[in-house]
Every structure is written in structure tokens, then in C-alpha cells.
C-alpha positions as CSV (number, residue, x, y, z in Angstrom):
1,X,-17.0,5.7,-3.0
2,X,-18.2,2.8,-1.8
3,X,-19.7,3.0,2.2
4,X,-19.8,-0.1,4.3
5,X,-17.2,-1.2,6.9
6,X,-13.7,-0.3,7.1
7,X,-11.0,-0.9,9.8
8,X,-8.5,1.6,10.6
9,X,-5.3,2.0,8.5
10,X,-7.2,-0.4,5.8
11,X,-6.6,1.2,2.3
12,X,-9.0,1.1,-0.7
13,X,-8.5,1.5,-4.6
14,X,-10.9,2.9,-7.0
15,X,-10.4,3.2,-10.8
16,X,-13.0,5.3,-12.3
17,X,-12.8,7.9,-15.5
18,X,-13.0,11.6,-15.7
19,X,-13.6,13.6,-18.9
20,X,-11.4,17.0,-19.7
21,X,-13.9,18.3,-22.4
22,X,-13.5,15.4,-25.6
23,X,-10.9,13.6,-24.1
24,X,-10.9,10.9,-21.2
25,X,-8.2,10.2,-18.8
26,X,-8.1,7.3,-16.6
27,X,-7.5,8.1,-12.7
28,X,-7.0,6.3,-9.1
29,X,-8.0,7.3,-6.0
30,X,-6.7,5.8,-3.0
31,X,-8.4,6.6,0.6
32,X,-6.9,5.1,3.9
33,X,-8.7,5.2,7.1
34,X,-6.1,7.1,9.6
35,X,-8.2,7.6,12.5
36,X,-11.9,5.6,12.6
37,X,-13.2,7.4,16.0
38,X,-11.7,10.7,17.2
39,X,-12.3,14.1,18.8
40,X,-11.6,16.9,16.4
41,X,-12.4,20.3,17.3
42,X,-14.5,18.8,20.4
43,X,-17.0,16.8,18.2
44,X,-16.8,12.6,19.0
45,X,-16.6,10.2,16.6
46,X,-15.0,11.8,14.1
47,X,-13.1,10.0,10.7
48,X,-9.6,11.0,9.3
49,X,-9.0,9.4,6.1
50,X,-6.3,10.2,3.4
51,X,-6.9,10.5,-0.4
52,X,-4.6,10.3,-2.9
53,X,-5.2,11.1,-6.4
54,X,-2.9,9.8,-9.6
55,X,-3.1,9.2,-13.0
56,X,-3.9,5.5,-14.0
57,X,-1.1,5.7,-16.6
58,X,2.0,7.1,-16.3
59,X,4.4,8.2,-13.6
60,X,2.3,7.1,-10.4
61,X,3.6,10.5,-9.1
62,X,0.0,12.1,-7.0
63,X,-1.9,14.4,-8.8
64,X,-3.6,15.8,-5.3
65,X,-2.7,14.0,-1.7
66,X,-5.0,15.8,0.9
67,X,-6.7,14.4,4.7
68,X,-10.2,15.0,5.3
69,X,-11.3,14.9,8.4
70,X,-15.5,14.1,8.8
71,X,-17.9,14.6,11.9
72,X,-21.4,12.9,12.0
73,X,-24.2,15.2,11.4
74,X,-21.7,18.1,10.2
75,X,-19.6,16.8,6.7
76,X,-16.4,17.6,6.0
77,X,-14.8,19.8,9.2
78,X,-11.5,19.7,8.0
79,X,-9.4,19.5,4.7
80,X,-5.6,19.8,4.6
81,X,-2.8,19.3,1.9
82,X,-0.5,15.9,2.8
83,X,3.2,16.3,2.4
């Protein structure tokens, strides 16, 4: 995905492809920024975002809906399943 800025609660779209051995299925993946600058398990600055995965075509219905949580100099800290 794209870096650059982003503002909290801003929300992004990407379109991309994915390949399930001969056949290719169109997807959508939509991140929003829930918290920019935060303290998670005592690191600073951390970023919250949500991601939602869905077919292109179809119902819409999410595929995978998770929030990842990131920490400078560390990655991913945190990964949990939205509701």
C-alpha cells in the first residue's frame, strides 16, 4: 500500500488482483487510520489502522476485517479480529 501522509480516521481503497492457482479474483482492501500517535504496550507513537478485505464482485460482505496495531522500529505489535 501506498506510504505517504494520512490523517486520522481518513480511509483509503485499493483494487489490486490475487491469483487462486489458474484463476484470478478481483479484491478490495480498505485501511482506515484509527489512531495516528499512541501508546500501546508502553511504546510512543504507535499506528492503529483497520483493514478490511472483500471481494470486488459480489456481495460486499468482508472476506477478513482485522486492526493492526504498528510501533516504529518494531512492525506489527498487535493483530486482532474486528467484529
Amino acid at each position: 500500500y501506498p506510504l505517504g501522509l494520512w490523517n486520522q480516521g481518513e480511509t483509503r481503497t485499493f483494487d489490486y488482483v490475487c491469483w487462486y492457482g489458474n484463476e484470478r479474483r478481483a479484491k478490495v482492501t480498505t485501511i482506515t487510520i484509527q489512531d495516528i500517535d499512541y501508546e500501546c504496550f508502553g511504546m510512543a507513537h504507535c499506528l492503529r489502522i483497520e483493514w478490511i478485505l472483500r471481494d470486488k464482485e459480489g456481495s460486499g460482505r468482508p472476506l477478513d476485517h482485522r486492526v493492526y496495531v504498528f510501533a516504529p522500529n518494531q512492525g506489527m505489535v498487535s493483530e486482532a479480529k474486528a467484529n
